[in-house]
Phi, psi and omega in degrees: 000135182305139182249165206312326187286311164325307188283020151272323189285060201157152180283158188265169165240114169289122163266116172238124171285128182109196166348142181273326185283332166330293206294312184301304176317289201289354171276336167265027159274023184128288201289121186294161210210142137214142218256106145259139160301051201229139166241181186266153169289129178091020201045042190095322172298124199283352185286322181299306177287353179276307213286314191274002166265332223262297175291342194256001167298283177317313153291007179284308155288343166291330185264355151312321181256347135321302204300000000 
């Protein structure tokens, strides 16, 4: 494991989740970046998101019982 002094020792690396323009700025100062693409599931809507856990459970057990 890296010790507390290493992770100074060096320009940093950024990951960024979201927004783009965070990514954008530190690529233009410079700063290695790498840009991710993640959204919340269902745009956010926690109903949705109930409703869609909800379904891959049930297939989760429906291919249990395939087997």
């Amino acid at each position: 494991m890296a010790e507390k002094r290493d992770l100074l020792g060096g320009p940093p690396a950024t990951i960024n989740v979201g927004l783009e323009v965070f990514a954008d700025t530190l690529q233009e100062l410079g700063f290695p970046v790498v840009q991710v693409d993640w959204r919340p599931s269902a745009g956010g809507d926690h109903r949705l998101t109930d409703l869609l856990s909800r379904l891959e459970q049930s297939g989760d057990s429906n291919a249990e019982g395939t087997n």
